[in-house]
C-alpha positions in Angstrom: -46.4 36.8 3.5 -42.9 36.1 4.6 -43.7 34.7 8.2 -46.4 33.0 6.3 -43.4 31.3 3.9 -41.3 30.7 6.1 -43.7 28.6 8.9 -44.8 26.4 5.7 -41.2 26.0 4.3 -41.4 27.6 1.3 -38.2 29.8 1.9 -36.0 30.1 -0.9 -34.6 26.6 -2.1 -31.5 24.8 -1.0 -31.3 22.3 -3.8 -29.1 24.8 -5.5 -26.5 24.8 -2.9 -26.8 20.8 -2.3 -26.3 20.0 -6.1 -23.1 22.4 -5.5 -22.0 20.1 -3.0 -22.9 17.4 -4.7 -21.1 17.6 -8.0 -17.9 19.5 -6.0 -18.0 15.7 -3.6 -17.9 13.4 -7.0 -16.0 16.1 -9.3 -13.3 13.8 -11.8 -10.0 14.7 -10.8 -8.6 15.2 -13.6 -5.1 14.0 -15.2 -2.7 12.7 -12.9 0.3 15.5 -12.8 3.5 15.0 -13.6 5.0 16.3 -10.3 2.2 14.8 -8.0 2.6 14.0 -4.5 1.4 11.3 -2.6 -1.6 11.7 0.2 -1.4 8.1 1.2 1.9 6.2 2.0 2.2 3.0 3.1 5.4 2.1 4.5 7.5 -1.2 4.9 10.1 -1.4 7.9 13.5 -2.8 6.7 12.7 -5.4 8.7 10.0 -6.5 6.7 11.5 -5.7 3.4 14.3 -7.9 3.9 12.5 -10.7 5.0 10.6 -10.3 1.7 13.7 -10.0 0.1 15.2 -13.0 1.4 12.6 -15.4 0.9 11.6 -14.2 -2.8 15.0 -15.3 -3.1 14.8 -18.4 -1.9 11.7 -19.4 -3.6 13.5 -18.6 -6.8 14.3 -21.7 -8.8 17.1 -20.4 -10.7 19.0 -20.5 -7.0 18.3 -24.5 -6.7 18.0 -25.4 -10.9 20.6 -27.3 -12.4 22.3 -24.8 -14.7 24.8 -25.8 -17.7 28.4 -23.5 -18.1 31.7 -23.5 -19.3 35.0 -24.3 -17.7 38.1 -24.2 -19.9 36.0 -24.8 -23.1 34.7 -28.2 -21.1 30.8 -29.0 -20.6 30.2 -28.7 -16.5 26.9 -29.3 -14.5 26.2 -27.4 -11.4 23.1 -28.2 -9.2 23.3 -25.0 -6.4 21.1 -25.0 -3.5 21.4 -21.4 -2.4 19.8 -19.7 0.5 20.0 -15.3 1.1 22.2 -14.9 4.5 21.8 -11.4 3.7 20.0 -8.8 2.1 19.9 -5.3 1.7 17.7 -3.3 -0.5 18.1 0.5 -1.5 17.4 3.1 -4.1 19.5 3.2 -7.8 20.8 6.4 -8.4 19.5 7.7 -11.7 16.4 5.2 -11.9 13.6 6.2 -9.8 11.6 3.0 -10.8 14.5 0.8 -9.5 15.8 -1.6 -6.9 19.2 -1.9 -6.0 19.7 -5.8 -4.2 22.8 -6.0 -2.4 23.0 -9.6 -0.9 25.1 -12.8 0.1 24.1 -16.3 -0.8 25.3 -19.2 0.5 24.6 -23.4 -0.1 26.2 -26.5 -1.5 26.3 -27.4 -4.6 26.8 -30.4 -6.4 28.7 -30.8 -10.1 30.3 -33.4 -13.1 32.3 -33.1 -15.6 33.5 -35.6 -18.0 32.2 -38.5 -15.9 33.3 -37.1 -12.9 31.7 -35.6 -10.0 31.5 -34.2 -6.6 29.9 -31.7 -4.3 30.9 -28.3 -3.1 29.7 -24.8 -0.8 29.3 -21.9 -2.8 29.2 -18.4 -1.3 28.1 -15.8 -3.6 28.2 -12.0 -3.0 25.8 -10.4 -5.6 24.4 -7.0 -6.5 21.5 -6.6 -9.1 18.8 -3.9 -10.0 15.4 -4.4 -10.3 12.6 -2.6 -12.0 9.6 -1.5 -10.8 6.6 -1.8 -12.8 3.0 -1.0 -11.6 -0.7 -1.5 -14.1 -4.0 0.4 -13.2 -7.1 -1.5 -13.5 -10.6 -0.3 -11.5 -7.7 2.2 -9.3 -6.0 -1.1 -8.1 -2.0 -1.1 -9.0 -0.3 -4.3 -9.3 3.8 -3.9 -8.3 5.5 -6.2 -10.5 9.7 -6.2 -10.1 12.0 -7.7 -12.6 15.7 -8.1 -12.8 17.0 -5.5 -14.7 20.6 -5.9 -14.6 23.9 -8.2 -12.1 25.9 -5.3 -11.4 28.3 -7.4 -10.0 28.7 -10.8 -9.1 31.7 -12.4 -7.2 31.7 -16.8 -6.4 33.5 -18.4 -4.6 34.2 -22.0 -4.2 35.2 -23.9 -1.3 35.1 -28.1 -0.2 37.2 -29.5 -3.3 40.4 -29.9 -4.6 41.8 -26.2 -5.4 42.1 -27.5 -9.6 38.7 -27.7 -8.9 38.0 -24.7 -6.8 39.4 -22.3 -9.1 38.0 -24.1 -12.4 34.5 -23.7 -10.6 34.9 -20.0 -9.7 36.5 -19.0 -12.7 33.8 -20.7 -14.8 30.2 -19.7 -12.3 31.9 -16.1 -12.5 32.2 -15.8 -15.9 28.9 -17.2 -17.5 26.7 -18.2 -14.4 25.3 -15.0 -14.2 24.0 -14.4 -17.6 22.1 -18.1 -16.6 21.2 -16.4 -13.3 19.7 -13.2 -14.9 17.6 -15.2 -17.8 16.0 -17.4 -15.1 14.7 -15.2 -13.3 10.9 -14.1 -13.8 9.2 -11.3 -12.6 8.1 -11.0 -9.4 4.3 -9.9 -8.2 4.6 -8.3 -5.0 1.2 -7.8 -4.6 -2.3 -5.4 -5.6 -2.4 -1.7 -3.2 -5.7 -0.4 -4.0 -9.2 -1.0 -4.5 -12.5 -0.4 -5.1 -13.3 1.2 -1.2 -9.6 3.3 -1.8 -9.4 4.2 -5.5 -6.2 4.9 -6.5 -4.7 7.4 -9.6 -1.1 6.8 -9.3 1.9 5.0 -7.4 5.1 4.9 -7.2 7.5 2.6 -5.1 10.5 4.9 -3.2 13.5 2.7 -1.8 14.7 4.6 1.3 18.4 4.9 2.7 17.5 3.2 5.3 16.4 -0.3 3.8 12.5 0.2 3.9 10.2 0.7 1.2 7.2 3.3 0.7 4.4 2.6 -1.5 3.3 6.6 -2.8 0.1 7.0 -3.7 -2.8 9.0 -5.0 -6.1 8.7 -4.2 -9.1 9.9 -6.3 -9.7 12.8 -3.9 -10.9 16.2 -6.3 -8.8 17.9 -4.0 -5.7 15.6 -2.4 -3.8 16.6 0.4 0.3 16.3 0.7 2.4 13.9 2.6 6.0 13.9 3.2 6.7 11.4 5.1 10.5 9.6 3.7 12.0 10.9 7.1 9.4 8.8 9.7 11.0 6.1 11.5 9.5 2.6 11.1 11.5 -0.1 12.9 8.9 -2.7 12.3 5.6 -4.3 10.5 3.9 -1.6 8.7 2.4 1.9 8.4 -0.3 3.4 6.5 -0.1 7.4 6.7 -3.4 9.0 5.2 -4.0 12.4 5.0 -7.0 13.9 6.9 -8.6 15.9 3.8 -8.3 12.9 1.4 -10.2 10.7 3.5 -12.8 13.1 4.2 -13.0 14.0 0.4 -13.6 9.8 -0.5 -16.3 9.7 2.1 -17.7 12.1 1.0 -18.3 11.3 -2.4 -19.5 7.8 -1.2 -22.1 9.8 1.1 -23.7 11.7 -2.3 -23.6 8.2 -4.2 -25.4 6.0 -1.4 -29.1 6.3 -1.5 -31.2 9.1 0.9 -31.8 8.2 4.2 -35.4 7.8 6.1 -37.3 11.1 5.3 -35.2 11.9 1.6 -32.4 13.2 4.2 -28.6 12.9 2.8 -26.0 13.3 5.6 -22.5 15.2 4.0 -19.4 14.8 6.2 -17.6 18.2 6.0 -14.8 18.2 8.1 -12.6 15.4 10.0 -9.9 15.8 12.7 -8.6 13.0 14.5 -6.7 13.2 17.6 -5.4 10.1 19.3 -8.2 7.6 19.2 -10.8 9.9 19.3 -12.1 12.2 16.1 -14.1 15.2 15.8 -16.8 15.6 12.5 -18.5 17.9 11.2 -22.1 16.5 9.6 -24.5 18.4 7.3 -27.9 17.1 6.8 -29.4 17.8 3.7 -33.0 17.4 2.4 -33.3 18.4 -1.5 -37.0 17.8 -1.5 -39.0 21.2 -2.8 -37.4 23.8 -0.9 -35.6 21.9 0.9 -33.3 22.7 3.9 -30.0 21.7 5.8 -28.8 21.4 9.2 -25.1 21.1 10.6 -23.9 19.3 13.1 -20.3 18.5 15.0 -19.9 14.6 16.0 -17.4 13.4 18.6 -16.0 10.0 19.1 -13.6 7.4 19.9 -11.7 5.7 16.6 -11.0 1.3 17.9 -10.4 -1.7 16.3 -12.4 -4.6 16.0 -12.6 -7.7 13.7 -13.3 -6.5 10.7 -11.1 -3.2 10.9 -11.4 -0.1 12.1 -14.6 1.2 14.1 -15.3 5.0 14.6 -18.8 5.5 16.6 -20.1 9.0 17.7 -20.6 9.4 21.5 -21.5 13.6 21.5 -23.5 15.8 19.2 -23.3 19.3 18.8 -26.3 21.4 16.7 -24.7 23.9 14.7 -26.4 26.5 12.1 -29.1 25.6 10.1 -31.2 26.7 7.3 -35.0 28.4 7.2 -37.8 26.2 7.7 -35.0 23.1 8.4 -36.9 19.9 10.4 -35.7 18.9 13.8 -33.5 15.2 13.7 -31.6 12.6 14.9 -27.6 13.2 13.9 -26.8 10.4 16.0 -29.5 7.9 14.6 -28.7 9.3 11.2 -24.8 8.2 11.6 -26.2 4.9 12.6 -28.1 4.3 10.0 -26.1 6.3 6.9 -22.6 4.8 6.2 -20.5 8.1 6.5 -18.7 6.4 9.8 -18.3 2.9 7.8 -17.0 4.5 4.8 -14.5 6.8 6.9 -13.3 3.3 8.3 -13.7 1.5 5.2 -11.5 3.7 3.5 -8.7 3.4 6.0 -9.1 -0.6 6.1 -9.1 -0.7 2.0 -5.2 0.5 2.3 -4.3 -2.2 4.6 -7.0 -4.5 5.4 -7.6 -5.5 9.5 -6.2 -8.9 9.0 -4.9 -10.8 5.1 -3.1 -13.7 3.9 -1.6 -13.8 0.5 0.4 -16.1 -0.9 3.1 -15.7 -4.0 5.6 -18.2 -5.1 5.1 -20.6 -2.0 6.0 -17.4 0.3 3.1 -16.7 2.6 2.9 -12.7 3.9 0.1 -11.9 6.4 -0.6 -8.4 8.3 -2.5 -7.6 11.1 -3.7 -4.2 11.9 -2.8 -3.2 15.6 -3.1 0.4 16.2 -5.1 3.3 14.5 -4.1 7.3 15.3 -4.1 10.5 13.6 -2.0 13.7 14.7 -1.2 16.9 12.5 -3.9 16.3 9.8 -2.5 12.6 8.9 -4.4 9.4 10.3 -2.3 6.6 11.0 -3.0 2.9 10.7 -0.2 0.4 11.9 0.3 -3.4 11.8 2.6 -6.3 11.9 3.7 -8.1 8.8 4.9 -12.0 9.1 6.4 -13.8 6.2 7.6 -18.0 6.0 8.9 -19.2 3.0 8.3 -21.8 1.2 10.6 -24.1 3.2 
């Protein structure tokens, strides 16, 4: 009776263990910790940041608006036309959600005063903080920054008669800045998730060394750990992605798509990358009566093309299997299942292969260049290039 069973598939039933894998695959997370750590991180080079800096700056009316202050208890009109000669952004000790701004700006500037008038160059040394908000919608955070206070602010005036130097200075010093602060609105400095990379939480670190990191968490059930504040960027970008987390979202995007050709569902269960070239492990499921499974390990080569990053299997390796399991195709089932899209889809929803956006008349576009992976972390690289407005 057994040998009879077993050559007509009617071995004890799999569907058991496949809803197991199911549900663990798209299992809710849960609520976000309070000490959680990121297990993706993209990273801004100081480089970058301060281009970004400078031109937010100088698309910034209040740095070219005609502004009304105070000079000796007399009415004065000053039309600046500042520009950031330097910038330099860092963390705010004691604020974890903050910006410090350290920068220089310099420009002419005309003024009148009691029917008089006349033009002069203004050099401004400036530090202010800013604070970092971030809103969840459909795990998308938008990174909004807003001034939050002019720690110090030091003008000075040059090009005019020293009565006129020193009425200026005195009187931008003293009141400017309160003008300065008002005007400025928040900044958007741009959406980091989406619907292909779900996100839970994110947090924006300033480093000591000028760049910025973008920490996240993804909706992984079970999310890896990155630490990567001490990796040297000296240019463009990088998106650091841990190993487990993107095998946990494709995963859960395998069980949600619909059964492949013969009611099979195909379950990546493990994912190294090396270089450009990754090893997976595949298990092919099919919950129909008794059902059965089969396993598989994939090899392959991890490339770039136009619409992001490409991973395609070149080597299949049969592993262990279940009684009564059906002979198939691993490599025509990762060509027609979307495990080896979603893998790449996942990786390209963090930092898409090419984008142009464009905020207060600066324009920022990336490029993805390189893809890699080493130590259990799969790294995506690009190039960021920002004009301003003028």
């Amino acid at each position: 009776m057994t040998l009879a069973l077993a050559l007509f598939g009617c071995g004890p039933s799999v569907v058991p263990l496949y809803e197991a894998a199911r549900d663990d695959a798209l299992a809710t997370p849960g609520a976000v910790p309070a000490n959680w750590r990121p297990d993706l991180v993209l990273h801004l080079a100081e480089p970058v940041v301060q281009k970004l800096a400078k031109e937010g700056l100088a698309a910034n009316e209040t740095l070219h608006q005609r502004v009304e202050i105070s000079a000796m208890g007399l009415p004065v009109t000053v039309t600046p036309d500042l520009g950031a000669r330097r910038v330099e952004v860092g963390p705010v000790r004691g604020c974890p959600a903050c910006l410090s701004v350290d920068t220089t700006l310099v420009g002419p500037a005309k003024w009148t005063a009691l029917g008089q008038r006349g033009a002069v160059d203004l050099r401004v040394y400036a530090k202010l903080s800013l604070e970092v908000t971030t809103v969840l919608q459909d795990g998308a955070f938008t990174v909004t920054v807003a001034p939050r206070s002019i720690d110090t602010l030091e003008v000075t005036v040059e090009g005019a008669e020293a009565r006129v130097d020193d009425l200026l200075t005195s009187a931008l010093g003293a009141d400017w800045h309160k003008k300065v602060l008002a005007g400025i609105s928040p900044i958007e400095l741009g959406t980091v998730g989406s619907q292909g990379l779900p996100l839970r939480a994110l947090r924006v670190v300033a480093l000591d060394n000028g760049g910025l990191q973008f920490e996240m968490l993804s909706s992984s059930p079970t999310p890896g750990v990155l630490s990567v504040r001490d990796r040297a960027l000296v240019k463009g970008f990088a998106l650091y992605a841990d190993e487990g987390s993107v095998l946990d979202l494709a995963r859960a995007e395998a069980f949600r798509a619909a059964p492949l050709t013969h009611d099979v569902v195909a379950e990546p269960t493990r994912l190294t990358v090396t270089g450009s070239e990754f090893d997976l492990g595949l298990r092919l499921w099919r919950p129909v009566g008794s059902g059965w499974w089969r396993d598989y390990d994939a090899h392959g080569t991890l490339s770039l093309t136009e619409h992001g990053v490409h991973l395609a299997a070149d080597k299949v390796t049969e592993g262990s299997t279940s009684e009564g399991a059906e002979l198939a195709d691993p490599l025509a089932v990762l060509a027609e299942g979307a495990i080896l899209t979603g893998i790449g889809d996942a990786l390209v929803a963090g930092c898409p292969r090419r984008s142009h956006v464009v905020a207060d008349g600066v324009r920022v576009s990336t490029d993805v260049t390189g893809v890699t992976g080493a130590d259990g972390v799969v790294v995506v690289s690009g190039t960021v290039a920002v004009v301003g407005p003028r």
